[in-house]
N, C-alpha and C positions, 0 to 999 in steps of 0.2 A: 504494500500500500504506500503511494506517496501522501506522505502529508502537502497541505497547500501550505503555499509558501506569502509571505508579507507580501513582496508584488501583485502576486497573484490576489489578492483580499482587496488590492488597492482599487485592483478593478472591477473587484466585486463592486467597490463603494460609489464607483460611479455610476452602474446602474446592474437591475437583475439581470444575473449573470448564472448560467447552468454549467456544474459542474460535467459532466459525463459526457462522456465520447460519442455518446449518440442522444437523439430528442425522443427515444421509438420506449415504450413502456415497455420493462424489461416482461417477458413470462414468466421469469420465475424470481420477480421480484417486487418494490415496491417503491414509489416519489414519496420525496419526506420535502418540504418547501421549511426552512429558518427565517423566519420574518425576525428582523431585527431592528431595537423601541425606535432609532431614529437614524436620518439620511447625513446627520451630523457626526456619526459616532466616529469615533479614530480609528485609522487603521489598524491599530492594536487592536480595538475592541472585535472588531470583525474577528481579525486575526482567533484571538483567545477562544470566542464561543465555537469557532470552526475546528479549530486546535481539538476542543474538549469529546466537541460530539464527534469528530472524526477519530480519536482515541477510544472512545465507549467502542466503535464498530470494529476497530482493530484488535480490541482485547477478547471480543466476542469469538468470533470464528471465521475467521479470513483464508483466502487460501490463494496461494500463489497465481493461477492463473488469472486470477478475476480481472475485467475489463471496465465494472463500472465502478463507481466508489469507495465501494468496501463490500463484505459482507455480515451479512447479520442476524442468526438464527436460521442459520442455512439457508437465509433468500440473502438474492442479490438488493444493495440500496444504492437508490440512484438520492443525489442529493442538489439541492438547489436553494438561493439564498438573495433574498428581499427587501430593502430597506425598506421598513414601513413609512416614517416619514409621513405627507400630508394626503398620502394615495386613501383612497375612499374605501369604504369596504368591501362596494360590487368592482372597483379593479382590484384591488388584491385579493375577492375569490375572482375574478377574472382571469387572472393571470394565474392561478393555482389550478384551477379548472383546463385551461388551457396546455398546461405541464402536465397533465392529468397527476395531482398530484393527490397519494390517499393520506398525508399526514400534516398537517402546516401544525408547526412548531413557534409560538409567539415567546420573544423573549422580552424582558425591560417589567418598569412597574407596569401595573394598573394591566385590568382585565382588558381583552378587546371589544370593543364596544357591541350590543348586542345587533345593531346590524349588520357586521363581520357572521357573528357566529352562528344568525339566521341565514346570512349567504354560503357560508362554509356548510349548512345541515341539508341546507336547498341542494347544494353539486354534491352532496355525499364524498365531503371531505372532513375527515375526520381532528377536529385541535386539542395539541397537545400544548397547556400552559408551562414556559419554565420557568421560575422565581424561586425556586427552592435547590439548595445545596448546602451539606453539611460544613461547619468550621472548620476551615483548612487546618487551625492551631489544635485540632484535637486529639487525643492520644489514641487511636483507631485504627486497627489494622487494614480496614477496606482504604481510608487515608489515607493512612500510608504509603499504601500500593499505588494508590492513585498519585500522590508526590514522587513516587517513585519514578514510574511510568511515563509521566509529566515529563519528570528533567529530562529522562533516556531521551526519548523521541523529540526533546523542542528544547532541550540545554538550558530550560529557564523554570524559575517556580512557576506553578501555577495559581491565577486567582478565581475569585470568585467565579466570574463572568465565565472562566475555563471550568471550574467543577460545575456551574449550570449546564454548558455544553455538552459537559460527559454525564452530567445525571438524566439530563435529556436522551441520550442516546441508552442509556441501561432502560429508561422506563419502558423504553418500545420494544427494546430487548425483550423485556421480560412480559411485558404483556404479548406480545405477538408467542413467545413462548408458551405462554398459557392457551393460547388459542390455534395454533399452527399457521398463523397466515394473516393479512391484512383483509380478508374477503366480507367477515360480517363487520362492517362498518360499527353498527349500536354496539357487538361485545365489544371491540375494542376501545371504544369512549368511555364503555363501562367499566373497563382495566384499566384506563388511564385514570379514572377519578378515582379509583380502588386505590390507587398508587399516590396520589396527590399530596396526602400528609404522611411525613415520617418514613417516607422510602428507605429502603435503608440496598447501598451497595451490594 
């Protein structure tokens, strides 16, 4: 797996930008869309939360040949990334629709407004909020691993905004684990709000 690189994020920043080698919805995979709180962020910021969830899918189950972003409970994931910024709700499910994407991932404060998450239920995409990650300072062997893993792969500590990233990518992990697949829409929302408080690595 390559990690993305800070150039690479720069250009994320300037507008939605698809990660993967191809536009064609994988068969035996699944679009995950990273909306991110604003069109201002630094290219650090980008950087970090991509850093994080693209670590969560590398520590899952990867496997040499792979051609799109990573993999992740034995499906392939195609990834793709948003600045939310002053876009309206029917363009960013617009544009998530368009991606055919089954997960939009909202990051930053505050809920998305409810008519985002009426257009996201309308095109049967399914959101996953991320605002929650464990205290990096704490004495935790999943933490651990995870500052471990961190430095390995990107030579720097990680922060917050980076353990959002990777807690983001375990939630889907593990609920798609629970269920074998991204296909029934409602469980999966259902495993994501299962998950919401107190996840634990």
């Amino acid at each position: 797996m390559n990690f993305i690189t800070k150039s690479a994020v720069l250009l994320l920043a300037m507008a939605a930008t698809h990660l993967s080698t191809s536009n064609l919805v994988l068969a035996h995979g699944f679009q995950v869309l990273l909306v991110t709180p604003s069109p201002n962020a630094g290219t650090d910021q980008w950087a970090l939360i991509l850093n994080g969830f693209m670590l969560a899918i590398a520590v899952s189950d990867s496997h040499p040949d792979q051609e799109s972003d990573g993999h992740l409970v034995g499906l392939d994931v195609d990834v793709s990334v948003l600045a939310r910024g002053r876009r309206s709700a029917t363009d960013i499910a617009d544009f998530a629709s368009a991606m055919q994407v089954d997960i939009l991932v909202a990051f930053g404060p505050g809920k998305p407004t409810p008519g985002l998450q009426q257009e996201l239920r309308r095109k049967n995409i399914v959101l996953l909020l991320s605002d929650q990650a464990p205290l990096l300072r704490s004495v935790n062997a999943a933490v651990e691993k995870f500052r471990l893993s961190y430095g390995k792969s990107f030579s720097a500590k990680p922060s917050t905004l980076a353990a959002q990233g990777y807690t983001a990518g375990r939630r889907i992990a593990a609920a798609i684990r629970a269920q074998g697949g991204v296909e029934d829409k409602a469980l999966l929302q259902r495993n994501f709000q299962a998950s919401a408080r107190d996840f634990k690595w």
